[in-house]
C-alpha positions in Angstrom: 183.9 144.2 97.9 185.7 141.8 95.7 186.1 142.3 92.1 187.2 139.7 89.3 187.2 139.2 85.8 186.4 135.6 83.7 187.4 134.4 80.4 185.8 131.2 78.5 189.0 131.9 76.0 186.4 132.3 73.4 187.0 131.3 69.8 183.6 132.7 68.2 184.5 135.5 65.6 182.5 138.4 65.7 181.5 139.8 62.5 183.8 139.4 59.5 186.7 137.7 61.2 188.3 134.4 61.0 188.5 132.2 63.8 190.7 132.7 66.0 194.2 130.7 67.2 193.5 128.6 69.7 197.5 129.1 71.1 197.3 132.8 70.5 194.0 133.2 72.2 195.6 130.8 75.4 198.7 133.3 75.5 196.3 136.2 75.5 194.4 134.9 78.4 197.6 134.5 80.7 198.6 137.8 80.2 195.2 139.4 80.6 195.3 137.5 84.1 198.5 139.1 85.0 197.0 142.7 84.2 194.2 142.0 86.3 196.7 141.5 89.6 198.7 144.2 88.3 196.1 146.8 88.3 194.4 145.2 91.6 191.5 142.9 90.5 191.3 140.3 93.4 189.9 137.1 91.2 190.7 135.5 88.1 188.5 132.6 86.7 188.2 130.7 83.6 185.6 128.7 82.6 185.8 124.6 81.1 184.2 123.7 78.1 184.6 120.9 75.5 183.5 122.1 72.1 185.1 124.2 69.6 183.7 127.6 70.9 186.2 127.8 73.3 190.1 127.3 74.1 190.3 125.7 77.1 189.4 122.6 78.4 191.8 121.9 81.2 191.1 125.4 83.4 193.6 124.1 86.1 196.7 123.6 83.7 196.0 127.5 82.3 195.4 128.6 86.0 198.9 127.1 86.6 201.0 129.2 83.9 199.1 132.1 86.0 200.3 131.3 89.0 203.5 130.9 87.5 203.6 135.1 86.3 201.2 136.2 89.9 201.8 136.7 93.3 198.3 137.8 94.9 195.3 136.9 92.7 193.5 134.7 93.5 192.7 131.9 90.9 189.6 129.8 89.8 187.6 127.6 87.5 184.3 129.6 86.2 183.5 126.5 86.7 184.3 123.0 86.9 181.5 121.2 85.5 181.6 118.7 88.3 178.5 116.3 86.9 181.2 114.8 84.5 184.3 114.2 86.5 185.7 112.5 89.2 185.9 114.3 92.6 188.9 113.1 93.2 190.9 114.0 90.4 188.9 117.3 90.6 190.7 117.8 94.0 194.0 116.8 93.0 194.0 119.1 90.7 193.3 122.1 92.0 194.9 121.1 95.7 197.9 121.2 93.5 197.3 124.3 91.9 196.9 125.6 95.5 200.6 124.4 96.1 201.8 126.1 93.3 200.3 129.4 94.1 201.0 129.6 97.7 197.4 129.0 98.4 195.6 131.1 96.0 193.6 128.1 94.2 189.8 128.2 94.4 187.1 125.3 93.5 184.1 127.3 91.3 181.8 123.9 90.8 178.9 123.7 88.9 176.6 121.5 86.2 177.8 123.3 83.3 175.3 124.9 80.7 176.7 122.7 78.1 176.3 119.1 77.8 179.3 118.0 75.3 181.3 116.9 78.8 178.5 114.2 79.5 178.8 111.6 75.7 182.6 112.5 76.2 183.1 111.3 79.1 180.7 108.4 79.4 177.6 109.4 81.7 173.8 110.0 80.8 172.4 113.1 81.1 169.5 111.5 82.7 171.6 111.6 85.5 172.4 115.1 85.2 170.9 116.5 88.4 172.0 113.2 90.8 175.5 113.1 89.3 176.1 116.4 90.5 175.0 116.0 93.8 176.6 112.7 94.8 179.9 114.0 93.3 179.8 117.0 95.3 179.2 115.8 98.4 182.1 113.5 97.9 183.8 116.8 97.0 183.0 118.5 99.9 184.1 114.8 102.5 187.8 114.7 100.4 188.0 118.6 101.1 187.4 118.1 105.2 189.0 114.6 106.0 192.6 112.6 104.6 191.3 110.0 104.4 187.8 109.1 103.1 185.3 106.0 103.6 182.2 106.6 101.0 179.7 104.9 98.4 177.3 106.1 95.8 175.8 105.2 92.7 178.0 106.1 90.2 181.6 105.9 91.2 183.8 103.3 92.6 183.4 103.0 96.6 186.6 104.9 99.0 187.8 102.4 102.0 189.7 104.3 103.9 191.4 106.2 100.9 193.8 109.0 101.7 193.8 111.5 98.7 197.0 114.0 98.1 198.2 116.0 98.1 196.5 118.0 100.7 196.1 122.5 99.8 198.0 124.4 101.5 194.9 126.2 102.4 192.6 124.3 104.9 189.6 124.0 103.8 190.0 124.2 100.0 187.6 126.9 99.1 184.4 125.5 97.5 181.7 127.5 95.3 179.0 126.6 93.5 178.1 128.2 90.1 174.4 128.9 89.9 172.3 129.7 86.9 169.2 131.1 88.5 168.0 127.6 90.4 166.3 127.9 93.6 167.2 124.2 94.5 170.9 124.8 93.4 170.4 127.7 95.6 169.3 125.2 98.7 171.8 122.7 98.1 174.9 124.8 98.4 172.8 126.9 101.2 172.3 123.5 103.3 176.1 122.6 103.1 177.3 126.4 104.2 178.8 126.9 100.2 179.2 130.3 98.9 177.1 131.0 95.4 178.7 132.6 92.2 175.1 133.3 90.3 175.2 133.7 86.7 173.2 136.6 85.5 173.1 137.2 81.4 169.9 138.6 81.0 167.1 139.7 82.4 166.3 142.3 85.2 168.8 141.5 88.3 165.8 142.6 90.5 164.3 139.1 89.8 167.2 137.2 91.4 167.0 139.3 94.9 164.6 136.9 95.8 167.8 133.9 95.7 169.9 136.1 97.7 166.9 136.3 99.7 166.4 131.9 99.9 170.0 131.6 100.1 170.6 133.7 102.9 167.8 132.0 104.9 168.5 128.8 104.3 172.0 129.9 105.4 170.7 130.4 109.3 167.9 127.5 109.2 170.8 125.3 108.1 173.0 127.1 111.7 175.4 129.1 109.0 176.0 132.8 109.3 174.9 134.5 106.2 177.5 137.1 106.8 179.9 134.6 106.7 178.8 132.8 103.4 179.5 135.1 100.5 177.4 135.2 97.7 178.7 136.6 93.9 177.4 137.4 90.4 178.9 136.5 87.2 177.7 138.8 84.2 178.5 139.9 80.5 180.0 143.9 80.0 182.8 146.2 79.0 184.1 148.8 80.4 185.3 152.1 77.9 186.3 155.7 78.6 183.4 156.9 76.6 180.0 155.2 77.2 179.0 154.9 73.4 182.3 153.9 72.6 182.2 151.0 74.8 178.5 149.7 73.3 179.9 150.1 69.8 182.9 148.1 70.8 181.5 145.3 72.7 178.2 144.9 70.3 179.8 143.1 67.3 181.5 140.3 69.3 178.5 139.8 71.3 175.9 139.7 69.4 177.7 137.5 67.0 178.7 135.0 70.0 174.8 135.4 71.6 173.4 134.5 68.2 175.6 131.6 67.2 174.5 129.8 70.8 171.0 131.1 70.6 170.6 129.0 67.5 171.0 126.3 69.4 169.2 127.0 72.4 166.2 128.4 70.1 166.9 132.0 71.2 166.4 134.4 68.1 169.4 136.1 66.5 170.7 138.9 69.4 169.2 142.8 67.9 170.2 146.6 68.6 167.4 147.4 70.9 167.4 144.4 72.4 171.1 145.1 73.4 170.4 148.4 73.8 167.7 147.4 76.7 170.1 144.9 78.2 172.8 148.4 78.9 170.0 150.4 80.5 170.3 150.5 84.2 168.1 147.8 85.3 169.4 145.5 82.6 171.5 142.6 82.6 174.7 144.4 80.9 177.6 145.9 83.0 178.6 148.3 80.4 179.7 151.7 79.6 181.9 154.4 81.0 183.6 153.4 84.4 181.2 155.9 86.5 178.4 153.8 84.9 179.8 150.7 85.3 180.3 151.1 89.0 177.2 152.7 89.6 175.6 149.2 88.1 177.9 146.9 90.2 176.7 149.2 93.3 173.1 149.1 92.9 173.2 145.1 92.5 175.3 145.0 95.1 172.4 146.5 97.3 169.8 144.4 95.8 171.7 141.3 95.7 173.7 141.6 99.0 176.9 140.3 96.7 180.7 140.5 98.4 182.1 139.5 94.8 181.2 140.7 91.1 182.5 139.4 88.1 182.8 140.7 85.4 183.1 138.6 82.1 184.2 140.8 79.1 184.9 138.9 76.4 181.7 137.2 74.9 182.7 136.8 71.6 186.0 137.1 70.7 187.1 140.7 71.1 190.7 142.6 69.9 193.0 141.9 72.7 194.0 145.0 73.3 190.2 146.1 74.1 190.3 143.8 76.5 192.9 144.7 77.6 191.5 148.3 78.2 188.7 147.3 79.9 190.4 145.3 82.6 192.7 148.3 83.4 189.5 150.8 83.7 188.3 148.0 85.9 190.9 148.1 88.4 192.3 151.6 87.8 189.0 153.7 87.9 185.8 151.7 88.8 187.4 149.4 91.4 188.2 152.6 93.7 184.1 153.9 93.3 182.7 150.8 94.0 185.2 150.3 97.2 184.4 153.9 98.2 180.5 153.5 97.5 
């Protein structure tokens, strides 16, 4: 089983403290990623956004210092929010971040769960679900042919276009990024994609039923299901001591939770309901490494996942915590869930 860690290079103080430096907090995140390889993690990803919550915009150009300090890790978007770019360039990019890293580079594509990318770049989120789909199946014919003859409704037609440079891996690995979407779950299904699914709250139990769909539409669509892999994407922290590592990740989060629940019309995060969201059937991977592995396990079985990761830093926590919490990752709770 593969195991991973993702970053949004949050800028959202927790409780008491200032904002932090956008540079600083860039820095922080490259050498977090070469911890990760050094201590075994397989996968690296880091999330695009376009507000000031968050340091990077550009996840290719970040992924490329990476590359630049890694050998083996593999490296990804968490995701791409593909609805408001241009395939093409979307390829270029990361076909040349798969140069770089001697074939390392990843494509994590998905609608985004924010909508700043949309006014910013010029399209209407009425379009919002049809953008997305037209632009990845473009995706998907750049990724399996040179050259590329195709129309739609929102970008400029291809005659006969080559696009370059080509990866050095052939095919480009493509994933889709899933909220919880049963037809997101068909439309990558239908095309053979592996799923990254996003789980931040709620019971996992409730999403075996899309590991369920997207392994059957899998075979109806003549894929093998064993082939596909299928991950999950979810919030924790990892401490020697259990308590210790819900004291130390409760501030940040529930001061990053709350500030993006006021706009979503969440109320403000509480203590028991964090406190829930840690109990084994809850949506938190968090606590000691024996409990954290025992978590990634169980959804493991209920999920049929090949891939877990884990994203620690919600709000914006001390670096060397996070720091911490990676190494327990791939020192101590990486061997139990390999064993188990």
């Amino acid at each position: 089983m593969e195991l991973g860690l993702t970053t949004f290079a949050e800028l959202i103080p927790g409780a008491g403290n200032k904002k932090p430096d956008p540079g600083i907090r860039l820095r922080q995140v490259i050498e977090e990623a070469v911890l990760a390889e050094q201590v075994g993690l397989d996968v690296y990803a880091i999330g695009e956004h376009h507000r000031p919550d968050f340091a990077v915009s550009a996840p290719s150009v970040v992924l490329a210092a990476i590359a630049g300090r890694t050998e083996r890790i593999r490296l990804s978007p968490a995701v791409t929010v593909l609805s408001s770019d241009d395939p093409v360039r979307v390829f270029q990019r990361f076909a040349t971040l798969d140069l770089i890293s001697n074939g390392r580079a990843e494509l994590l594509v998905g609608r985004g769960s924010f909508v700043e990318s949309f006014p910013l770049f010029g399209y209407s989120l009425n379009d919002y679900e049809e953008l997305f789909a037209e632009n990845l199946d473009l995706l998907l014919a750049i990724r399996d042919s040179e050259r590329v003859t195709w129309s739609g409704q929102f970008r400029a037609a291809l005659d006969d276009q080559g696009v370059y440079p080509r990866p050095q891996q052939s095919p480009l690995p493509v994933w889709v990024g899933v909220g919880g979407t049963p037809q997101s779950i068909v439309r990558a299904a239908t095309r053979g994609l592996p799923v990254t699914l996003a789980i931040i709250g709620g019971s996992p139990e409730r999403f075996g039923v899309l590991g369920e769909l997207f392994r059957r539409t899998l075979a109806d669509s003549g894929f093998d299901p064993q082939q596909v892999p299928l991950a999950v994407h979810a919030h924790g922290f990892i401490a020697d001591d259990s308590d210790v590592a819900a004291n130390t990740f409760y501030p940040s989060y529930a001061a990053a939770m709350t500030r993006l629940g006021e706009e979503r019309g969440w109320g403000p995060m509480t203590l028991p309901q964090f406190e829930g969201m840690r109990r084994p059937e809850g949506s938190l991977v968090l606590g000691n490494p024996e409990e954290v592995a025992t978590k990634i396990l169980r959804w493991k079985e209920i999920l049929g996942i090949s891939r877990f990761m884990l994203h620690v830093s919600v709000g914006t926590m001390p670096h060397n915590q996070v720091m911490r919490s990676i190494e327990l990752l791939g020192t101590e709770v990486a061997p139990l869930v390999r064993k188990g």
